[in-house]
C-alpha positions as CSV (number, residue, x, y, z in Angstrom):
1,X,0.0,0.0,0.0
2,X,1.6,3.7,-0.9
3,X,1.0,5.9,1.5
4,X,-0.9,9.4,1.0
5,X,1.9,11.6,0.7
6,X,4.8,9.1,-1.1
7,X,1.6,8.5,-3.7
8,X,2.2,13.0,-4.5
9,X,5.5,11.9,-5.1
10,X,7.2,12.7,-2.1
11,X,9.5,10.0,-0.5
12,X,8.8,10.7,3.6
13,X,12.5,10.9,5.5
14,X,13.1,8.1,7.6
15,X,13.7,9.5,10.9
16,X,10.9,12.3,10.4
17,X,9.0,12.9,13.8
18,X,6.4,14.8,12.5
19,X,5.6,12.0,9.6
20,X,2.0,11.6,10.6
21,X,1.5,15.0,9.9
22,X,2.2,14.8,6.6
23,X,0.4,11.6,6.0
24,X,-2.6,13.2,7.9
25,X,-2.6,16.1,5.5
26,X,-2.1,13.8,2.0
27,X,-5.8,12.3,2.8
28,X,-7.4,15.1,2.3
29,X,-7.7,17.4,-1.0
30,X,-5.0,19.6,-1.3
31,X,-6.0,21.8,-3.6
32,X,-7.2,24.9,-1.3
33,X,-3.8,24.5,0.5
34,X,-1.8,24.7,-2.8
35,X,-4.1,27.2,-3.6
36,X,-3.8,28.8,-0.1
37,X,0.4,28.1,0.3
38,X,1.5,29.8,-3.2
39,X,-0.9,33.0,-3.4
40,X,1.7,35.4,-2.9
41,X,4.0,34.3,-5.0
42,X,2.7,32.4,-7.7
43,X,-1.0,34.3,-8.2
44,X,-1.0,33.9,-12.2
45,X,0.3,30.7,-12.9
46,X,-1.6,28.7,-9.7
47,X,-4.7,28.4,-13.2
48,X,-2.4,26.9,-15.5
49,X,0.5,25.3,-13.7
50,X,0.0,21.8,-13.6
51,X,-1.1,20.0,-10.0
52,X,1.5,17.4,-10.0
53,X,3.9,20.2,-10.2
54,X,2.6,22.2,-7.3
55,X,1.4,19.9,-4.5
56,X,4.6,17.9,-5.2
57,X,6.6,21.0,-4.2
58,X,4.3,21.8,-1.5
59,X,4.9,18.4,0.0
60,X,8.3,18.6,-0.4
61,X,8.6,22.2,1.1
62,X,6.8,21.2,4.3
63,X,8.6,17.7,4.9
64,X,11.7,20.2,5.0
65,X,10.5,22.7,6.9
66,X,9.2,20.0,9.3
67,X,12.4,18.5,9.5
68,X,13.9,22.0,9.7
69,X,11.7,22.5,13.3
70,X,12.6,18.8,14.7
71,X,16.4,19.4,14.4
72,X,16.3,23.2,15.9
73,X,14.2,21.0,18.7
74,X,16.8,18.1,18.9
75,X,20.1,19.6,18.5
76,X,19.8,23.1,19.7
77,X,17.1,22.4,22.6
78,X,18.0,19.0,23.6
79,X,14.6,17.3,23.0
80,X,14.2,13.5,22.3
81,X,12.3,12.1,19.8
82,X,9.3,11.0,21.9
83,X,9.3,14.8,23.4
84,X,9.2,16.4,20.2
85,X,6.6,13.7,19.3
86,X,4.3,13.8,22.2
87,X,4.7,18.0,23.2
88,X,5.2,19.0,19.3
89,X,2.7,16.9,16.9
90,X,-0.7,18.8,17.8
91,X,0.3,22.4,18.0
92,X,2.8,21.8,14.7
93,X,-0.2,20.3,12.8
94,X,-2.3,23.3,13.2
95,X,0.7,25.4,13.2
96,X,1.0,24.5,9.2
97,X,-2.6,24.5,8.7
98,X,-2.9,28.5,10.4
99,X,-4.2,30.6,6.9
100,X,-1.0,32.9,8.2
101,X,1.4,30.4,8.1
102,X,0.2,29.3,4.5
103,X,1.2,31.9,2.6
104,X,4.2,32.8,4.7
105,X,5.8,29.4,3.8
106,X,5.0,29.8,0.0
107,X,6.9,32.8,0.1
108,X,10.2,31.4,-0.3
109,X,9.6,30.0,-4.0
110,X,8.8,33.6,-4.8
111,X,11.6,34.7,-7.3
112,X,13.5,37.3,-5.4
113,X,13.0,35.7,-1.9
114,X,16.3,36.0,0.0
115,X,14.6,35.3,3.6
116,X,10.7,34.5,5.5
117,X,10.2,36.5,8.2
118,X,11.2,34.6,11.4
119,X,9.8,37.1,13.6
120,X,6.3,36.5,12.0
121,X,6.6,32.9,12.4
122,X,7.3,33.2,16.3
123,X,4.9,35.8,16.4
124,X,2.0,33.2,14.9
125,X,3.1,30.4,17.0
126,X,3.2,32.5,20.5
127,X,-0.4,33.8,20.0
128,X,-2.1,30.4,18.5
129,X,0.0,27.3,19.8
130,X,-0.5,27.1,23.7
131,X,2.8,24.7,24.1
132,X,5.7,27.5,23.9
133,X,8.9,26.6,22.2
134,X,11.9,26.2,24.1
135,X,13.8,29.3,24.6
136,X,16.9,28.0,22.9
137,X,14.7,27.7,19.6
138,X,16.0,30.4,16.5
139,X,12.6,30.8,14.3
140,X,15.4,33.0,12.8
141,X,17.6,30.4,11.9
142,X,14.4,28.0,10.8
143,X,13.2,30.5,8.7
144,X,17.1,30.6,7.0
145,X,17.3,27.2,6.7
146,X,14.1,26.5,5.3
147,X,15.1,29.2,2.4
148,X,17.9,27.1,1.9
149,X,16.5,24.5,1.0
150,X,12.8,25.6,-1.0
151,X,16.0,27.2,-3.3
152,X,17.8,23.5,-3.6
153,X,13.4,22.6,-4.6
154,X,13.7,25.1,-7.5
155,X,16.7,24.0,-8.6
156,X,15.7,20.5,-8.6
157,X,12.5,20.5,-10.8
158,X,12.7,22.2,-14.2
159,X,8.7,21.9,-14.7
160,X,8.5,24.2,-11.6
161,X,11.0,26.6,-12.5
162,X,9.4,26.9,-15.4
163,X,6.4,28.1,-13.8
164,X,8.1,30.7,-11.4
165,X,10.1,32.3,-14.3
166,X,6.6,32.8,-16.2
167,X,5.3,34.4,-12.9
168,X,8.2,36.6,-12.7
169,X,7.6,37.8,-16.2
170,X,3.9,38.5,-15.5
171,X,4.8,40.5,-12.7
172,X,7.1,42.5,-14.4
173,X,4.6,43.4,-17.2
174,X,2.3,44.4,-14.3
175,X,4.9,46.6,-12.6
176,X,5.7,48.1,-16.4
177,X,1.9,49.2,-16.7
178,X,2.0,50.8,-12.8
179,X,5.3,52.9,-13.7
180,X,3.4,54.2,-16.7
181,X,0.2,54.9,-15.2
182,X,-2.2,51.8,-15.2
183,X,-3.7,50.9,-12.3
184,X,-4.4,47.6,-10.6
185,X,-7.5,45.5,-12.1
186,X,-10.7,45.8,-11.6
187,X,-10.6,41.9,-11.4
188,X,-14.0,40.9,-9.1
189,X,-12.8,37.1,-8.9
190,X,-10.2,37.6,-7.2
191,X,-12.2,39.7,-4.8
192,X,-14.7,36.9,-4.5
193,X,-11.8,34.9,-3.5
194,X,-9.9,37.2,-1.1
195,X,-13.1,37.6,0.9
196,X,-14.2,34.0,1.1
197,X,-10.2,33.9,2.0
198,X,-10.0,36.5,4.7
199,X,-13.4,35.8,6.1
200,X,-14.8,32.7,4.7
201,X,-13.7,30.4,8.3
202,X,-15.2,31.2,11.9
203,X,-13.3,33.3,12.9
204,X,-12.6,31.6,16.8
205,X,-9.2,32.6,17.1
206,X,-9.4,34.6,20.8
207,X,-11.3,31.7,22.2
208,X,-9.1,28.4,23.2
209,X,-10.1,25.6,20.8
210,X,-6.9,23.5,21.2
211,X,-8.7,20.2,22.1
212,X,-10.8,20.5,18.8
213,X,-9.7,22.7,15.4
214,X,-12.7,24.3,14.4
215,X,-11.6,26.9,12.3
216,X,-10.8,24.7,8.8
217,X,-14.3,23.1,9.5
218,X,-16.6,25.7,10.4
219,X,-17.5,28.0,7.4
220,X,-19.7,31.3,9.0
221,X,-22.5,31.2,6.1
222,X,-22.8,27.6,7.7
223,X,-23.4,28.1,11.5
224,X,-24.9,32.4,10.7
225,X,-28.2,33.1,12.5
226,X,-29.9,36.0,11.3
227,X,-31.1,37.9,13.9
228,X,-33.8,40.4,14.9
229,X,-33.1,44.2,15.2
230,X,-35.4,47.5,17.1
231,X,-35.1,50.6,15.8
232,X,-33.1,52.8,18.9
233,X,-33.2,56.4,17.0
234,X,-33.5,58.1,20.3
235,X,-32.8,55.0,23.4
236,X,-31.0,53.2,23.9
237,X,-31.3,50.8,26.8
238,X,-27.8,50.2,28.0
239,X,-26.8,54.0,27.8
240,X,-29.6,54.8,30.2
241,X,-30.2,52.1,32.2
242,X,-26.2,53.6,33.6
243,X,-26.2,55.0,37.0
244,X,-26.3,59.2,37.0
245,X,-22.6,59.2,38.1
246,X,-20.9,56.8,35.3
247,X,-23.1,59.1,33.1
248,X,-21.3,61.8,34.1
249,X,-18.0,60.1,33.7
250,X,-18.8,59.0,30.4
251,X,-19.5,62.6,29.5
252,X,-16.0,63.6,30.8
253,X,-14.3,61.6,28.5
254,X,-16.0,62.7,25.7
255,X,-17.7,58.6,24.9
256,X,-21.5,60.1,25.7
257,X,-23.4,63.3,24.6
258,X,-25.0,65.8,26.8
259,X,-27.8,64.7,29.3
260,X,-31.3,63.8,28.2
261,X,-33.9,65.4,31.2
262,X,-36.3,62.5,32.7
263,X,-39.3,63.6,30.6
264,X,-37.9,63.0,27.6
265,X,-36.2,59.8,28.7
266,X,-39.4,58.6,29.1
267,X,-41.1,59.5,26.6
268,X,-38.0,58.0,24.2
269,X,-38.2,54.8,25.9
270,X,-41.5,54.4,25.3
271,X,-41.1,55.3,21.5
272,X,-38.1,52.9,21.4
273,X,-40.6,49.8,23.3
274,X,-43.3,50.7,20.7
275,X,-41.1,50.0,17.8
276,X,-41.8,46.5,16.3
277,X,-38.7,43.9,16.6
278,X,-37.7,42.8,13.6
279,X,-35.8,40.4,11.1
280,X,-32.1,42.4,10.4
281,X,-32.1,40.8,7.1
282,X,-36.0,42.6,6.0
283,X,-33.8,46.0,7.6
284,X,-31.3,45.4,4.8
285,X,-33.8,44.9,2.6
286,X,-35.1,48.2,2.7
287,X,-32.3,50.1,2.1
288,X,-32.4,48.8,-1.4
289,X,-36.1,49.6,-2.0
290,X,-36.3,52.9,-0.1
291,X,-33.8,56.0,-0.9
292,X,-35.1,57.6,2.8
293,X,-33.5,54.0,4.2
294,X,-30.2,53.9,2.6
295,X,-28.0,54.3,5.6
296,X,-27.6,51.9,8.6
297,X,-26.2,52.0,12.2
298,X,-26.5,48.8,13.6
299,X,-25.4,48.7,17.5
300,X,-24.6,46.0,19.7
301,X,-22.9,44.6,22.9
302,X,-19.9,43.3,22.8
303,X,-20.2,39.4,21.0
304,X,-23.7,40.6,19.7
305,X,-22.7,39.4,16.3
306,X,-21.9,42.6,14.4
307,X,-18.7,42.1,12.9
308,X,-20.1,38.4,11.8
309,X,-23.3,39.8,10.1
310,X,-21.3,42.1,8.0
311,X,-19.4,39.6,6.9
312,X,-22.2,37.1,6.5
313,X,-23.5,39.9,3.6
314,X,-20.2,40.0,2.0
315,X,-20.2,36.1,1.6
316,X,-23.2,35.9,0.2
317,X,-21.9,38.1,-2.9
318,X,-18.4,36.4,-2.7
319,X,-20.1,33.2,-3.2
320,X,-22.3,34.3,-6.1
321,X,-21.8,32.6,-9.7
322,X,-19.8,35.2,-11.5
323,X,-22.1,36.6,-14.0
324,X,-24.6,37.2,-11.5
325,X,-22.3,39.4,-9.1
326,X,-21.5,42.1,-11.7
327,X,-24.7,42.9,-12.0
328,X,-25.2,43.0,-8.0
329,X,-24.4,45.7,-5.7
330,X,-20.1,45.3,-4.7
331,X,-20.1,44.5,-1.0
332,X,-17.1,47.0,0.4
333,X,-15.9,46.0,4.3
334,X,-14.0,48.3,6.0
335,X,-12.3,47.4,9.2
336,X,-12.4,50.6,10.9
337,X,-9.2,50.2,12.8
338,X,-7.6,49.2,9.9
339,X,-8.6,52.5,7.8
340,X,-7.7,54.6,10.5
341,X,-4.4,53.0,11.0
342,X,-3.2,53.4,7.4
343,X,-4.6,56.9,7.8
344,X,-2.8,58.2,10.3
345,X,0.6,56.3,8.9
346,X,-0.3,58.0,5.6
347,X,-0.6,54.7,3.5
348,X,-4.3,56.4,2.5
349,X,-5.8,60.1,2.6
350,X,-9.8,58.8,2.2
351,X,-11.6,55.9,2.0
352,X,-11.5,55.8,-1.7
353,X,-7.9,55.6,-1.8
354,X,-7.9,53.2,1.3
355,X,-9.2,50.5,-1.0
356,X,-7.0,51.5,-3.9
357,X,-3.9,51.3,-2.2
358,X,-4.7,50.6,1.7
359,X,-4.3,47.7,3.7
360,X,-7.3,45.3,2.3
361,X,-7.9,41.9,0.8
362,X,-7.9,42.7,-2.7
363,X,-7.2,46.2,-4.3
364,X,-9.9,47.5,-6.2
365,X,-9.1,50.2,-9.5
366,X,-10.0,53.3,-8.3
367,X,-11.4,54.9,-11.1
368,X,-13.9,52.2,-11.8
369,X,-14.7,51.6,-8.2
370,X,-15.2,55.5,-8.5
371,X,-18.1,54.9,-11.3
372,X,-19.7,52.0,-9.5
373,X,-20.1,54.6,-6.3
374,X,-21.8,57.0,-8.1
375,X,-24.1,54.7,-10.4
376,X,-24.9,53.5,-6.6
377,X,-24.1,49.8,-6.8
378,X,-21.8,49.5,-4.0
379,X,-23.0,48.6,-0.3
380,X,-20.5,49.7,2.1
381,X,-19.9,48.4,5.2
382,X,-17.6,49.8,8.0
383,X,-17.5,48.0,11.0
384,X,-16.1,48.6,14.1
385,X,-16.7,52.1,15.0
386,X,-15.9,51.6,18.5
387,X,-12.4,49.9,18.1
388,X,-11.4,53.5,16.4
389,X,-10.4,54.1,20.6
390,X,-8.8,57.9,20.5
391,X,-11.9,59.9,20.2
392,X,-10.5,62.6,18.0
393,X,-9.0,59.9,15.6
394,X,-13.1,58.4,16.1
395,X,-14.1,62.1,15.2
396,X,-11.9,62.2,11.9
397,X,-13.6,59.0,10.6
398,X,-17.2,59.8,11.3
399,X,-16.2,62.8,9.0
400,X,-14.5,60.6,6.4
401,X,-18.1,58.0,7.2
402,X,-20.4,61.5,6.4
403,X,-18.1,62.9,3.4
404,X,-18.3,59.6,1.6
405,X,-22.3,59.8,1.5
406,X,-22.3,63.4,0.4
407,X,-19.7,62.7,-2.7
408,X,-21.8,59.6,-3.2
409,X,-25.3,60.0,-2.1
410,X,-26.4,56.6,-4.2
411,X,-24.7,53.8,-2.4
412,X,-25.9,52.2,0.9
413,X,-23.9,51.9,4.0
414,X,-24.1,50.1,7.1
415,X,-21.9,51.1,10.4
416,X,-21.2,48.8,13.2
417,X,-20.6,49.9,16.4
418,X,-20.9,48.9,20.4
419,X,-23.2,50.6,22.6
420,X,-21.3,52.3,25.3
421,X,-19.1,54.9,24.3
422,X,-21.1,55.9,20.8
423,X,-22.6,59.2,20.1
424,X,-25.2,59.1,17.8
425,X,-26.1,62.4,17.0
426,X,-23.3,63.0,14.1
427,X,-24.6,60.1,11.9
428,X,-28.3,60.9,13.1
429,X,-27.6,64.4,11.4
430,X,-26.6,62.2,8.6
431,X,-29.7,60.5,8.2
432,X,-28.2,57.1,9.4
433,X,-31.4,55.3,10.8
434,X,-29.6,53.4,14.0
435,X,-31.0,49.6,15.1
436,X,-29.8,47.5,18.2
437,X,-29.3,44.1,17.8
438,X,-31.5,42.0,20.1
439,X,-30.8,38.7,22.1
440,X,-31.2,35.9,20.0
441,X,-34.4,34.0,20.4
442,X,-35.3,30.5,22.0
443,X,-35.5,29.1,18.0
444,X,-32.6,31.1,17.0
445,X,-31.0,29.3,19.7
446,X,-31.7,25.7,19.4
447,X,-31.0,26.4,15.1
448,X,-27.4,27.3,16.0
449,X,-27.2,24.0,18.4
450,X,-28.8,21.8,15.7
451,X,-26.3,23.6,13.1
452,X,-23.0,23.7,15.2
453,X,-23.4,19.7,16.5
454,X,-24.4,18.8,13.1
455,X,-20.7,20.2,11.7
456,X,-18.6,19.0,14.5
457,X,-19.2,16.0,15.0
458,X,-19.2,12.4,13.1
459,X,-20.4,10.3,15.6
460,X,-23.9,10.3,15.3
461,X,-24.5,9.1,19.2
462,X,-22.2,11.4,20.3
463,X,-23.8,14.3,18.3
464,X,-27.3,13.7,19.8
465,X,-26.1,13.2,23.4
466,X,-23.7,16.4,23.0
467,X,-26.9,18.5,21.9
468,X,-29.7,17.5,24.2
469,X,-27.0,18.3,26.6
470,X,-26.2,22.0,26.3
471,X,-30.3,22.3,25.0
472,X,-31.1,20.7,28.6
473,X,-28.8,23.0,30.2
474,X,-30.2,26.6,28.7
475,X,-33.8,25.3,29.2
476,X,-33.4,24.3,32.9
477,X,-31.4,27.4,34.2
478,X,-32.6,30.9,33.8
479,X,-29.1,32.3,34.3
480,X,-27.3,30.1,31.2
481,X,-30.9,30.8,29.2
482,X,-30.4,34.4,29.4
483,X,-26.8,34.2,28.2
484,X,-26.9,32.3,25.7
485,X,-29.0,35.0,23.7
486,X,-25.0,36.5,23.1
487,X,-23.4,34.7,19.9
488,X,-20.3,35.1,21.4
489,X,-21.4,33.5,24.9
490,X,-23.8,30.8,22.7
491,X,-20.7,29.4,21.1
492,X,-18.0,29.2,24.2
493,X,-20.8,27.1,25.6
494,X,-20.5,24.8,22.4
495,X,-17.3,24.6,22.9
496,X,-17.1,23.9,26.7
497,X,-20.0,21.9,26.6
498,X,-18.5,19.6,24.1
499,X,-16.1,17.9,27.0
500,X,-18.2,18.5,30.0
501,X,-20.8,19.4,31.3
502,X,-22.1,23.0,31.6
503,X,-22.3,24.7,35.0
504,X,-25.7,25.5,36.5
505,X,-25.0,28.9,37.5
506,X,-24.0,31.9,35.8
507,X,-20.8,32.8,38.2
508,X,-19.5,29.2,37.6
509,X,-20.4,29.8,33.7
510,X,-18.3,32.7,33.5
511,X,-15.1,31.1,35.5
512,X,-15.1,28.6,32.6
513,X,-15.5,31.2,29.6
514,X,-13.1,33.1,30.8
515,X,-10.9,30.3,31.0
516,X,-11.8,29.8,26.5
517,X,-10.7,33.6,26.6
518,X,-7.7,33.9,29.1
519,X,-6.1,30.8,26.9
520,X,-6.1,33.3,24.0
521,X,-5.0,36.4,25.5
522,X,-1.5,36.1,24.6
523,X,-0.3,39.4,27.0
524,X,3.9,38.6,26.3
525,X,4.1,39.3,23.1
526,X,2.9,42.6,23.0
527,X,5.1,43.1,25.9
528,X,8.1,41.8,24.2
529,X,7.4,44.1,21.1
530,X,7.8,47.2,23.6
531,X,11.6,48.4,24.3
532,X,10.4,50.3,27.4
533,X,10.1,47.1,29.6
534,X,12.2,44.0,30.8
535,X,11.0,40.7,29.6
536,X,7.6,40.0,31.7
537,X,6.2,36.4,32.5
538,X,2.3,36.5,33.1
539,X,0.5,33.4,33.0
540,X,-3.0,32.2,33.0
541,X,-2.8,32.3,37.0
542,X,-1.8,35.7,36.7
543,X,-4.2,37.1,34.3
544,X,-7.3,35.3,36.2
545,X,-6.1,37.0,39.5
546,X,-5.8,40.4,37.6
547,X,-9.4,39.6,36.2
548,X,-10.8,39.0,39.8
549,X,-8.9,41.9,41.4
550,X,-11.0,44.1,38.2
551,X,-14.3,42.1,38.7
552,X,-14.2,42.5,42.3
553,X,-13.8,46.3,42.4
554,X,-16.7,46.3,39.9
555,X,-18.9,44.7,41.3
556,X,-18.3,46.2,45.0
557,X,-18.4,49.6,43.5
558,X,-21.9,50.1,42.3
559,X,-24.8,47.5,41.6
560,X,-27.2,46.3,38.4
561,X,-25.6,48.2,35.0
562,X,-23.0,49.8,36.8
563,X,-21.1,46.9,37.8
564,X,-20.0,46.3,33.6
565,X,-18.0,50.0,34.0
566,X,-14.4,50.4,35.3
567,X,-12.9,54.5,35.1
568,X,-9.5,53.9,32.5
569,X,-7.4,55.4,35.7
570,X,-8.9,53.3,38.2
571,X,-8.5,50.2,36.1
572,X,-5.0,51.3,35.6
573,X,-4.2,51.2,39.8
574,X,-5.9,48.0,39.8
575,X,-3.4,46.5,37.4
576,X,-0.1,48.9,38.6
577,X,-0.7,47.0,42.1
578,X,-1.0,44.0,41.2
579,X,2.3,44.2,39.2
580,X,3.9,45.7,42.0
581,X,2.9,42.2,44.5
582,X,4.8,39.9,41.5
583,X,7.8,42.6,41.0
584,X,7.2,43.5,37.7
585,X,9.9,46.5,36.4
586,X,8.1,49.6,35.4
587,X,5.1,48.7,36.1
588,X,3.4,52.0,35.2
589,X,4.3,50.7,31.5
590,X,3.1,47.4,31.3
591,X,-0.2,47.9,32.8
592,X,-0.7,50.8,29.8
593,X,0.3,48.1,27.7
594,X,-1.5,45.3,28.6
595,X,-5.2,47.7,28.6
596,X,-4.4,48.6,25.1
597,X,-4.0,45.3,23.7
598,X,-7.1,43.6,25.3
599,X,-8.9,47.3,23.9
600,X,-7.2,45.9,20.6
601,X,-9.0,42.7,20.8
602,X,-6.1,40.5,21.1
């Protein structure tokens, strides 16, 4: 019997570790990873190269690279075979499989490739892998090495040399025509493509999923549940359900707008209660039939499944039959923290030129994208107004956000943002009509259950008993019931649930999710990146006790609403004192440090 990978002609090295990761990977079709690994560096000959070709090279290049990581291991960190085996297999697999790592790997066939980026590799592994490297391991020297030897590849096989050098000469022709004026393509299947690339996967990376991969085998078009909206022009529940005093505070720091008397309040609550609850997807809907309904806030909590709906409506177009798309309206996502990044760095002076030459999945010809704006077939989408965190910077977008409709008052636009901390009143004066996402709904709930089991498991007996379980557990306890109307909540309990069983109560509940989360938050290497501070050790034990040093002063503070606000300076002394009790250096620093990258998201 040939095995998987030898049958892609690829003999497997006889003292290879990491064989059964190869072999592993050889059952399956290989196509999206060729597809995904050479991307970057062979985008117009992946069509027309032969298969053979490329998945022999691919299986060649990772069977080195492979070896490449078990001899830094045994050599330079002084691991035996059955460590590297038993500590090493699992986190390497997915380690190759990460839709990072992909294309940084294929870069070394690329022409003028003289190095990887070794610092991106540790990078990837430090904030998805939980079982660290030893510290004598050189991602440096792996990166080198690997080089090396994807050259010695090259050399080797004249059918894929062949290939590159007609690459190279289609991206000289390419760079020709941008020295003389042309711009890039207005080519709309390769933006199909990047989308389904960049978004296409469940995106689960800040939750712990290391005893089950669900991010090659979760697609979000397949586990999406559309959910219901209320129109919030005036209330909004969250904002003034807030004690007077963090009011106030809010108002201090400029993240809520002047005071709304009692009357009033009242009389916009009721308005906002009277308002019918309705499908989001009839909302979006009506932008298209109604000129008066063309722009969209849609506000959320935090997990409320904003960013996921947005993407959910680009999908749809991305995975539209070709001649049907150009006739529909282009689905344009803009990562707000990503356009106000390459903003400020001066990669992009408006949101036109953003997706002309900015930071984004597939650049888009200006000039014609300019002509589909006006004819109004475009629906653009920024999401994420809340992770723009400066204010003034938050300012400077709402501005670029209002511009944009008056230069192109035809296309539709939808902005995402959380609750606390948005003012409304800029984009109402826009004529933005602003909707709040509600809870999802007892069906909404068991169709996610019935759909996310259904994916992730084979075993049929094990599927059933998996889902009656966490459906028992929501229906029997009021406190799990009422959180899992949160998307983001729903699914940590799928993913607890699917090794135990779920706690009863809601304190117990959140001890566990926060253990999914705290897995993720990877607070070293944003600490290494700094020159300001020493090297830092915090561990899981460490970021739970700063958690419940921060939960406790919340929740002894104030009661109901309040207890979900923390003042910036008075989280800041919770986490300078803590430092100080495990003799952390500059501890002012860190603590800066380690707010702004959980604020980040990561």
């Amino acid at each position: 019997m040939v095995e998987p990978w030898t049958a892609l002609g690829v003999f497997l090295l006889k003292d290879l570790v990491f064989k059964d990761i190869l072999l592993e990977l050889g059952k399956g079709a290989l196509e999206d990873y060729v597809k995904d690994f050479f991307k970057d560096c062979i985008k117009g000959g992946i069509e027309s190269a032969k298969p053979r070709v490329l998945k022999k090279a691919l299986g060649e290049a990772l069977q080195q690279f492979l070896n490449i990581v078990q001899d830094e291991l045994e050599f330079e960190c002084n691991l035996s075979g059955a460590q590297i085996r038993d500590g090493y297999t699992i986190p390497i697999e997915k380690f190759i499989k990460h839709q990072e790592v992909k294309p940084l790997l294929g870069q070394a066939f690329a022409k003028d490739c003289r190095t990887i980026e070794g610092k991106q590799l540790e990078r990837i592994w430090q904030q998805h892998c939980p079982q660290a490297m030893p510290m004598e391991f050189d991602w440096h020297g792996v990166a080198k090495e690997y080089v090396k030897e994807v050259k010695r590849i090259i050399k080797q096989s004249p059918e894929l040399r062949g290939v590159l050098e007609l690459e190279l000469q289609e991206s000289i022709e390419k760079h020709t025509k941008e020295i003389a004026g042309i711009s890039p393509d207005f080519n709309l299947k390769a933006y199909q493509e990047g989308l389904q690339e960049r978004y296409a996967n469940l995106n689960l990376d800040s939750l712990d999923t290391s005893v089950y991969d669900y991010r090659e085998k979760l697609k979000v078009w397949q586990v999406f549940v559309a959910q219901n909206v209320r129109e919030c022009q005036e209330f909004l529940p969250q904002v003034y359900e807030i004690p007077k005093e963090h009011q106030r505070r809010l108002r201090e720091s400029n993240d809520l707008e002047s005071e709304v008397d009692l009357e009033a309040w009242e009389r916009y609550k009721q308005v906002y209660y009277d308002k019918p609850v309705r499908p989001i997807l009839d909302v979006i809907n009506e932008i298209w039939q109604y000129d008066s309904y063309r722009y969209l806030v849609i506000l959320g909590d935090p997990g409320s499944g904003k960013s996921i709906f947005l993407q959910y409506l680009a999908l749809n177009w991305a995975r539209s039959p070709l001649d049907n798309v150009i006739e529909l309206p282009i689905p344009l996502l803009i990562e707000l923290r990503t356009y106000s990044r390459d903003r400020n760095s001066g990669d992009c002076q408006d949101l036109l030129e953003f997706f002309h030459k900015g930071n984004v999945i597939c650049r888009l010809n200006q000039h014609q994208l300019q002509e589909r704006l006006k004819t109004g077939k475009v629906l653009v989408m920024f999401d994420g107004l809340d992770e723009v965190f400066e204010p003034t910077q938050r300012e400077k977008v709402i501005t670029d956000i209002h511009r944009f409709t008056n230069e192109y008052p035809k296309v539709r636009v939808i902005v995402t943002s959380r609750i606390i901390g948005y003012k409304p009143q800029r984009l109402k004066d826009a004529e933005f009509r602003h909707f709040l996402l509600q809870d999802l709904e007892s069906e909404q709930v068991q169709d996610f259950i019935y759909r996310w089991h259904k994916l992730t498991f084979t075993d049929e007996a094990d599927k059933e008993r998996k889902q009656e379980r966490l459906q028992r557990a929501i229906d029997t306890s009021k406190a799990i019931g009422e959180l899992a109307g949160n998307p983001l909540l729903l699914t940590m309990m799928a993913i607890l649930n699917r090794n135990q069983e779920l706690p009863r109560d809601r304190p117990e509940l959140y001890n566990q999710a926060s253990r999914v989360l705290l897995h993720q938050w990877d607070v070293e290497r944003k600490l290494l990146e700094d020159p300001r501070v020493d090297v830092v050790t915090i561990d899981y034990k460490d970021k739970q006790a700063m958690l419940r040093q921060i939960a406790y002063f919340m929740q002894a503070a104030d009661k109901g609403l309040a207890g979900n606000l923390i003042r910036g300076d008075d989280l800041e002394k919770i986490l300078i004192g803590y430092l100080k009790n495990i003799e952390v250096s500059n501890p002012r620093t860190v603590a800066r440090l380690l707010i702004e990258r959980k604020d980040s998201g990561q």
